[in-house]
Structures are given as C-alpha cells and as structure tokens.
C-alpha positions as CSV (number, residue, x, y, z in Angstrom):
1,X,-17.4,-5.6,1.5
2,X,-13.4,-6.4,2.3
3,X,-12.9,-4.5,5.6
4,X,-9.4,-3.4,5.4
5,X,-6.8,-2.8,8.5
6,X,-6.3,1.1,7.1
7,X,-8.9,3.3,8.4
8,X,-8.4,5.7,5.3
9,X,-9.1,3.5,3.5
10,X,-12.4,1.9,4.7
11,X,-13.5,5.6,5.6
12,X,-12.7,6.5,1.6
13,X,-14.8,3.2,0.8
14,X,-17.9,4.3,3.6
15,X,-17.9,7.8,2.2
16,X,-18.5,6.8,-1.4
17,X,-21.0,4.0,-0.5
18,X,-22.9,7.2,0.7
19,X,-22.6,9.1,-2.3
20,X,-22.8,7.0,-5.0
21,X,-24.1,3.2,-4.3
22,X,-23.1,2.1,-8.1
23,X,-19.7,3.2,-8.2
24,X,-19.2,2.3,-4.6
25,X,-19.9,-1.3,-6.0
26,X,-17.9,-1.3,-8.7
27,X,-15.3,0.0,-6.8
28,X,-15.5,-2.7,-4.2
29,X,-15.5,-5.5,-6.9
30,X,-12.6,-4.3,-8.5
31,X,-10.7,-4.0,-5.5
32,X,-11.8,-8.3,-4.5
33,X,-9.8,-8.6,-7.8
34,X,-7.0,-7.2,-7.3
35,X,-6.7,-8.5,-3.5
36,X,-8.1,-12.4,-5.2
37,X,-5.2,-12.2,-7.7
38,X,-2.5,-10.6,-5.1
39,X,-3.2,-10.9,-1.8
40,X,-0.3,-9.4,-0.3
41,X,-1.2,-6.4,-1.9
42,X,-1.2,-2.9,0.0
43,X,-3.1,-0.1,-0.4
44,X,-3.2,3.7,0.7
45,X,-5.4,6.5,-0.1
46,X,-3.3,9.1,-2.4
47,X,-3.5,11.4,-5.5
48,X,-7.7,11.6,-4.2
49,X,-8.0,7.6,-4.9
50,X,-6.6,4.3,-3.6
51,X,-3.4,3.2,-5.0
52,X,-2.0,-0.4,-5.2
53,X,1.4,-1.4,-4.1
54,X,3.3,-4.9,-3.9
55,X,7.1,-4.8,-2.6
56,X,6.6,-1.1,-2.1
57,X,6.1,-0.4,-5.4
58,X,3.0,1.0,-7.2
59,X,1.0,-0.8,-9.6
60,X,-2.4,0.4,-9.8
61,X,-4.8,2.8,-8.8
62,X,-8.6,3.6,-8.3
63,X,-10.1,6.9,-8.8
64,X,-13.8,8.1,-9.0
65,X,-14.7,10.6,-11.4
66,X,-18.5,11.9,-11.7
67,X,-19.0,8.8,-14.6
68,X,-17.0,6.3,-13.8
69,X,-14.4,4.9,-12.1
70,X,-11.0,5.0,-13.8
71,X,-8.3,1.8,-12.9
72,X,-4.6,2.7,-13.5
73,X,-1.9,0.5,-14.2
74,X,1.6,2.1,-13.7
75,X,2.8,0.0,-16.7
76,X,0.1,-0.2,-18.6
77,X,2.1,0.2,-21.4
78,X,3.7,-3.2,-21.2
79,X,0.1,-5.0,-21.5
80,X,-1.2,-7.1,-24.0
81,X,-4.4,-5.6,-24.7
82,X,-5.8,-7.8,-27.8
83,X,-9.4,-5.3,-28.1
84,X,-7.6,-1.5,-28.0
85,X,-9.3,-1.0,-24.2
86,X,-6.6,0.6,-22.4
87,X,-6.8,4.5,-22.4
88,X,-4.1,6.6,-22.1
89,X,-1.1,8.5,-24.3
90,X,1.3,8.9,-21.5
91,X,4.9,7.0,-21.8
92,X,3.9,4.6,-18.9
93,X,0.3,4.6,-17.4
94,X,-3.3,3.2,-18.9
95,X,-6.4,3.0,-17.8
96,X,-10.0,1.4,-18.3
97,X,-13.1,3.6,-17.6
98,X,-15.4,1.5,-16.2
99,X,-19.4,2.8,-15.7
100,X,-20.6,-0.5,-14.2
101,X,-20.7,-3.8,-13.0
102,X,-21.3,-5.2,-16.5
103,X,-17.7,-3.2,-17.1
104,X,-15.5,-5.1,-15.2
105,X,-16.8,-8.3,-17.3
106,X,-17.0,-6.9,-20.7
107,X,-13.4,-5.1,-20.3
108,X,-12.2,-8.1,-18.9
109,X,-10.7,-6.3,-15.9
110,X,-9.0,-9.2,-14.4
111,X,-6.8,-10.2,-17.9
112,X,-5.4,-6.7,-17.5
113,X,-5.0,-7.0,-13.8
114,X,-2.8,-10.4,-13.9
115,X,-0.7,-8.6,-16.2
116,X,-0.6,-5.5,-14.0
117,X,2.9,-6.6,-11.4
C-alpha cells in the first residue's frame, strides 16, 4: 500500500482494510492510479471519503458504499466516455461504481482518470 504523509488519511485506508479486505483493495489500486498519472496530487479525507485535489482544486473523489466503491470526477461531464460508463445526472459530477478488481480494468478507470484535471 502507498503510505501517505496525512494521517487521516492512512488511518481511513487501515480502518477499511479491517472491514472490508476487497474494497480496501480496490480502493488502494485506484488511488496508485491517480497518484501514477498525477503525482502531485493531494488528498484529504472529506464528505466521508478521500477527495482529490491538484492546484487546490478538486477533481476526484473515493467513497465506499456497502457494494462498491464509487470514483467521482468533479467534471465528469466534460469526459469522453465512448461505452455510456459514467453515472450520474447532475450538471457537473459522474461516477463509476466499481465492485472489484476486475472493475477498474473492464471500466477502464485510468482513460477516465487522464481526462479527470
């Protein structure tokens, strides 16, 4: 796992390792992404999840829910998203749902997470 300097943060990532072993994975995998594709990336534990920010402002978001975890993209509506994946109705945000491992591959995660700044 990527420690991280903010000790909310790595207590948030220890506390769902505990409770749920899959998610905590997935979790942990999508957050490599983000930090492999941006590495000046920061991140802070609000809104019950960990949200993204580069320059100060916010671009994404993980939050757990009892199936999944759900990755928000504060612009998601400005994607290119060739398969209909994104979720989402609002004027701005989308998200992906994503139950597993096998998720992050088969919804192409990272395509959606270049485009995410």
């Amino acid at each position: 796992m990527m420690k991280t300097e903010k000790l909310d943060v790595q207590k948030f990532l220890e506390e769902i390792k505990v409770i749920d072993t899959e998610k905590s994975k997935v979790l942990i995998k999508i957050r490599q992404i983000i930090f492999d594709l941006f590495p000046k990336t920061d991140e802070r534990i609000m809104y019950g999840g960990i949200v993204f920010f580069f320059n100060d402002e916010m671009f994404s978001g993980l939050f757990l829910n009892k199936k999944h975890v759900t990755v928000e993209f504060s612009k998601g509506f400005l994607m290119q998203d060739p398969h209909a994946l994104l979720e989402g109705k609002g004027k701005y945000r989308r998200h992906l749902k994503l139950k597993s491992m096998e998720d992050i591959v088969n919804n192409d995660l990272a395509f959606f997470v270049q485009q995410a700044l």
